[in-house]
C-alpha positions in Angstrom: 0.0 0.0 0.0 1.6 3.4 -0.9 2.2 5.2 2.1 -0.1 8.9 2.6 1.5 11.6 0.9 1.2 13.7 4.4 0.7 12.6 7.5 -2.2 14.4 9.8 -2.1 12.4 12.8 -2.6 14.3 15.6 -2.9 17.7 14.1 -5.8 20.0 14.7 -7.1 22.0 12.4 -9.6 24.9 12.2 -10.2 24.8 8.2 -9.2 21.8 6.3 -7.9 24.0 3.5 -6.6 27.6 3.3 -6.4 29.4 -0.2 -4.9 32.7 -0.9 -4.7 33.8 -4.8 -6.8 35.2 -7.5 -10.3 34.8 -8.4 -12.1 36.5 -11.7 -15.4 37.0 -13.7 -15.3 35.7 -16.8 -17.1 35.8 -19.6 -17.3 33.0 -21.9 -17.8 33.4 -25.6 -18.2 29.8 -27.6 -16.4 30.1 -31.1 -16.4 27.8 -33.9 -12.4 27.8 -34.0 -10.0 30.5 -33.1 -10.6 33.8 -34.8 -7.6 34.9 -37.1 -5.8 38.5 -38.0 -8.7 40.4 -40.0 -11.6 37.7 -40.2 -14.8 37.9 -38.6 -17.2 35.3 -37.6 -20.2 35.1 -35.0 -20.1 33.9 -31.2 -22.0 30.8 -30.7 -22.9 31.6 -26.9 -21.9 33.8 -24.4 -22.6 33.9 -20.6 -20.6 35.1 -17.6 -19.3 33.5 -14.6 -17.5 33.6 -11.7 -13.4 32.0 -11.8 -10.2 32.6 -10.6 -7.6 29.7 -10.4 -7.4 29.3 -6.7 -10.9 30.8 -5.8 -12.1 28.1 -8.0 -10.0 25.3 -6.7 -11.7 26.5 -2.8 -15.0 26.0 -4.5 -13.7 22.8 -5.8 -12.3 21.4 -2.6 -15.8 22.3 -0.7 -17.8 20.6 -3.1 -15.8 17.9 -2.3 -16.9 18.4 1.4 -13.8 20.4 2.7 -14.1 23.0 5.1 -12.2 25.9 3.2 -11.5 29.5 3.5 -10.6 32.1 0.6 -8.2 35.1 1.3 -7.9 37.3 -2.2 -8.6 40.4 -3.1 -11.8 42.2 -5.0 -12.5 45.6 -6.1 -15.3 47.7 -4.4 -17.6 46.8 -7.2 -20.8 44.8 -8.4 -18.6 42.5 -9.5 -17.1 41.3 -6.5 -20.4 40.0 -5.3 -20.8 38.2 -8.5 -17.7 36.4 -7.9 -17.9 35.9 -4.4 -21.4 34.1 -4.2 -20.7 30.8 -5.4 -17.6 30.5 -2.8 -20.3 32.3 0.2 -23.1 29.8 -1.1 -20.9 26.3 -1.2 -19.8 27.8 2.5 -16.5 28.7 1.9 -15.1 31.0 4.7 -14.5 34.6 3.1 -13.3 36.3 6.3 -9.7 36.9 4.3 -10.9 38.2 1.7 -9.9 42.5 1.1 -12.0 44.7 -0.7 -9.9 46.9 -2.3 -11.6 51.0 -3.1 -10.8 52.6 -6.3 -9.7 49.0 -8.2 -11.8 46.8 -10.3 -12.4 43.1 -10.1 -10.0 40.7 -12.0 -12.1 39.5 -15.5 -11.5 37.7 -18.3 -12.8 36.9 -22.0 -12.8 33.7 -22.5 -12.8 31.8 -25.9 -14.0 28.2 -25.9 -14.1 26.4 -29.2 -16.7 23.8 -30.1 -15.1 21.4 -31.3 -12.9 20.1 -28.7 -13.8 22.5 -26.0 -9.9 23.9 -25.9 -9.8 27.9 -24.2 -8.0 30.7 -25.0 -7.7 33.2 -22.1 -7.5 37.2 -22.4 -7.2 38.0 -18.5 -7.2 41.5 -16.8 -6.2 42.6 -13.8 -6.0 45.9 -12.3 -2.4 47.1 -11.0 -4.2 48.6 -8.0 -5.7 44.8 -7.2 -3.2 43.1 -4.2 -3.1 41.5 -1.4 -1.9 43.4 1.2 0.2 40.8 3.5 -0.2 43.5 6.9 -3.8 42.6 6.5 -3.2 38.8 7.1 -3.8 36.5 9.9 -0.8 34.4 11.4 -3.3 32.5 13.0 -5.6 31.3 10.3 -2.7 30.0 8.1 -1.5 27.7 11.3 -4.7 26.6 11.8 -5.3 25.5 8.4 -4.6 21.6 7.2 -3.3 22.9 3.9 -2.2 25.8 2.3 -3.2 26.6 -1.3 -1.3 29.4 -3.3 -0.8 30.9 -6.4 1.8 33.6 -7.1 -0.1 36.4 -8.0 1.0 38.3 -5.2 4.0 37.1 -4.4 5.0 38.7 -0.8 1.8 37.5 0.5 2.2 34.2 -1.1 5.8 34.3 0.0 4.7 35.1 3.9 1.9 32.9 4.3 4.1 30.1 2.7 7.0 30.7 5.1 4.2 30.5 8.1 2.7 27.2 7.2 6.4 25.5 6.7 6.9 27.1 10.4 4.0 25.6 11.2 4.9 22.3 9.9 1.4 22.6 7.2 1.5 21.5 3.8 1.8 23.9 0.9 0.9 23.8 -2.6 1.5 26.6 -5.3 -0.8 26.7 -9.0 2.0 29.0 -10.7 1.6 29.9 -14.6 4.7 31.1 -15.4 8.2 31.5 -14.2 8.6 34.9 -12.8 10.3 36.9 -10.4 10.9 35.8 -7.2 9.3 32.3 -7.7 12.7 30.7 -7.1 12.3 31.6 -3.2 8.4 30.8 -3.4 9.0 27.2 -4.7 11.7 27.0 -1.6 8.7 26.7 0.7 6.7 24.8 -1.5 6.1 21.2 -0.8 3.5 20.2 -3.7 4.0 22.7 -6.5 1.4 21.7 -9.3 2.5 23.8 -13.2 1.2 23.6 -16.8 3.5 21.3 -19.0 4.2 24.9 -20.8 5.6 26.2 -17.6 7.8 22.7 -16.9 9.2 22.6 -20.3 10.3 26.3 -19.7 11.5 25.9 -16.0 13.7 23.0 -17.1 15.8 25.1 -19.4 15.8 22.0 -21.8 12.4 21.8 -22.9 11.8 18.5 -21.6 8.7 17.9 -18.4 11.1 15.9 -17.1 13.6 17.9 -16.7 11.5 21.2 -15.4 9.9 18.4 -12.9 13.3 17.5 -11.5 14.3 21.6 -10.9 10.9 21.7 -9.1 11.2 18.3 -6.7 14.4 20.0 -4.9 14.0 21.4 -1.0 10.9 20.9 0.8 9.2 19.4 -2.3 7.2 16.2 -2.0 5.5 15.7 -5.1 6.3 18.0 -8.2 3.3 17.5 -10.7 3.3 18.8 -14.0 -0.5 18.8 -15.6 -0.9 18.0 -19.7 -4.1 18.6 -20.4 -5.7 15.2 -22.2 -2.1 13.4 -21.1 -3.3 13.5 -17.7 -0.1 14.5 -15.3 3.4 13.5 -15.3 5.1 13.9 -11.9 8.4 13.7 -9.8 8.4 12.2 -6.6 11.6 10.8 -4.1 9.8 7.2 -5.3 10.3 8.1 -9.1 8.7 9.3 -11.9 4.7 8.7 -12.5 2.5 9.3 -15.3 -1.3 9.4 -14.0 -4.0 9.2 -17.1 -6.6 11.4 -17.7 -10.4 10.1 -17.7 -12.5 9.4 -20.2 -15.3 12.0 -20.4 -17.0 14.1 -22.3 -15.8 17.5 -23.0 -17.3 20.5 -23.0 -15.1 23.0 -21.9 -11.5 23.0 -20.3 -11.8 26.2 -18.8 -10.8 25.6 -15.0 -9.8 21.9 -15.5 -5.8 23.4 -13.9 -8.3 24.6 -10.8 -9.7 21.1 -10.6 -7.0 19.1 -10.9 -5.5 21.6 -7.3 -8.8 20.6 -5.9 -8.7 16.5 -6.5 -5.1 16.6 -5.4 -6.1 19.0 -2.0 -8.5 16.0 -1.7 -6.4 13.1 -2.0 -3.9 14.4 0.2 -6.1 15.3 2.9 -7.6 11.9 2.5 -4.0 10.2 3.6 -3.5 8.9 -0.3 -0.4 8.4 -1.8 0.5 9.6 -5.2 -0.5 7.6 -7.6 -4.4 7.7 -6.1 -4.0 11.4 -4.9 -3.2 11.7 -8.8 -5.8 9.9 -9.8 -8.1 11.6 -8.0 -6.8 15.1 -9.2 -7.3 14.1 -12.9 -10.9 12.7 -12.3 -12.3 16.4 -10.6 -10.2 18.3 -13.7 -12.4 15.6 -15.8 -15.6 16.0 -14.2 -15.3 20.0 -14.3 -14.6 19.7 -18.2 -18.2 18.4 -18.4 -19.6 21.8 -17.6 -19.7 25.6 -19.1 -17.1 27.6 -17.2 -14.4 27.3 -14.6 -17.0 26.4 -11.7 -20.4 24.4 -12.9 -18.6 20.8 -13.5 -16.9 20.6 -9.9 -18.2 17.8 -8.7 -18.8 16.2 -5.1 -17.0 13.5 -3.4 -19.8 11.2 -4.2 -19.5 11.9 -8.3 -16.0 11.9 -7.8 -16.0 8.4 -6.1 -18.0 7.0 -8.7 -16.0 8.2 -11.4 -12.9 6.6 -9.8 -14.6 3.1 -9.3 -15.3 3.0 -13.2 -11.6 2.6 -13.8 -11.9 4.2 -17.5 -9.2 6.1 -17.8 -7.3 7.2 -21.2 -4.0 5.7 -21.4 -2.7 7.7 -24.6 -0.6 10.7 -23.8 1.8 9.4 -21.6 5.4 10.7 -21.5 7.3 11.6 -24.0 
């Protein structure tokens, strides 16, 4: 039996999982195929809903039946409700969260095509929009079972990361793109979780594996590297692992990175070891792609359990 990827025993906690990061309104425009330089053609759909790659993974890890809490920051605007309300309804703890006066809530335009249900993101953020890490609470990051990051604001990500490694609390970081400072980010970071883009680029060679090996150094436990309809490839002190994705039926992709942070928050709070912690990450990132937007497919732990007992997985993709 593989042995938990953390162990819990004996540790108290307030919240079950801690999230500090972005959140966004999107608005979702289906397209026939990408539009190109000059041409013109006309939307299939369009609707708008709430996202944001870690408040979306909270939603996603309460729908699973975690007790969560959101910190991230909103503009004073209508649209800060808009996004907020899913996390408030699922009963997501949004005592973190900062409004922020004179600054507009992160959006984005989102292009899904039909046929395959592949997005294309155009994502805005006002400079004004941050985190201010004075405003956070020592208390409720060392209370938490797990911390969830991305790097959008790096010195709060940076100080709340350093807290939970204090603290002896897991941490796990959803970063897009190799940037300043992440170097001393991914330092604290025991379950860092990247696009294949961003571990082809962080290698230096162009090669996952080789991004996934500069990531499993330090604190790291599992380095996971996410491929879209490859499932994951990952780097562990037990080797390398390639977890399918599942066989489902696509709708749209948008949010399936979220997911995949939720199923994996999941698995590890469940005591699983990787290769069913991964297995569980690519079956919520499948699930979600079932469903309009980043948020609509998250599924509970009972549709996710069900899914995992069907054992249809795709096993094309795998490493290359």
């Amino acid at each position: 039996m593989e042995r938990p990827l953390w162990s819990f025993e004996g540790r108290p906690r307030e919240l079950d999982v801690l999230g500090l990061g972005e959140n966004s309104l999107d608005r979702l425009v289906g397209v026939r195929d990408w539009p190109v330089a000059g041409g013109k053609q006309a939307a299939l759909d369009s609707s708008t809903a709430a996202g944001g790659q870690v408040a979306s993974a909270l939603l996603g890890c309460a729908r699973l039946g975690l007790r969560a809490g959101y910190i991230g920051a909103v503009g004073a605007d209508p649209e800060a409700e808009a996004v907020l309300a899913p996390l408030r309804a699922a009963g997501v703890d949004l005592t973190g969260v900062q409004s922020v006066p004179g600054a507009s809530t992160r959006s984005a335009l989102i292009l899904v095509r039909a046929g395959d249900g592949e997005r294309s993101v155009l994502a805005r953020r006002d400079s004004a929009l941050k985190i201010d890490p004075h405003r956070l609470d020592r208390r409720r990051v060392e209370g938490a079972g797990l911390l969830h990051l991305d790097a959008s604001d790096p010195d709060a990500s940076l100080w709340a990361a350093s807290v939970a490694v204090e603290a002896d609390r897991p941490v796990m970081l959803d970063a897009d793109e190799p940037g300043e400072g992440l170097e001393k980010l991914l330092s604290r970071i025991h379950f860092p979780v990247v696009s294949e883009a961003f571990a082809r680029e962080w290698g230096g060679t162009g090669e996952v594996r080789d991004g996934l090996k500069r990531l499993a150094q330090g604190v790291c436990r599992l380095a996971v590297a996410t491929c879209g309809g490859g499932g994951a490839r990952a780097i562990s002190a037990q080797g390398e692992i390639h977890s399918p994705a599942w066989r489902v039926d696509v709708r749209d992709t948008t949010g399936a990175g979220d997911a995949f942070h939720a199923g994996l928050i999941w698995g590890i709070l469940q005591g699983r070891g990787e290769h069913r912690a991964l297995a569980a990450a690519n079956g919520v990132a499948g699930l979600a792609c079932t469903a309009g937007g980043a948020q609509a497919g998250l599924p509970t732990s009972g549709e996710l359990e069900a899914l995992l007992g069907q054992g249809a997985r795709i096993s094309s993709g795998g490493p290359g």
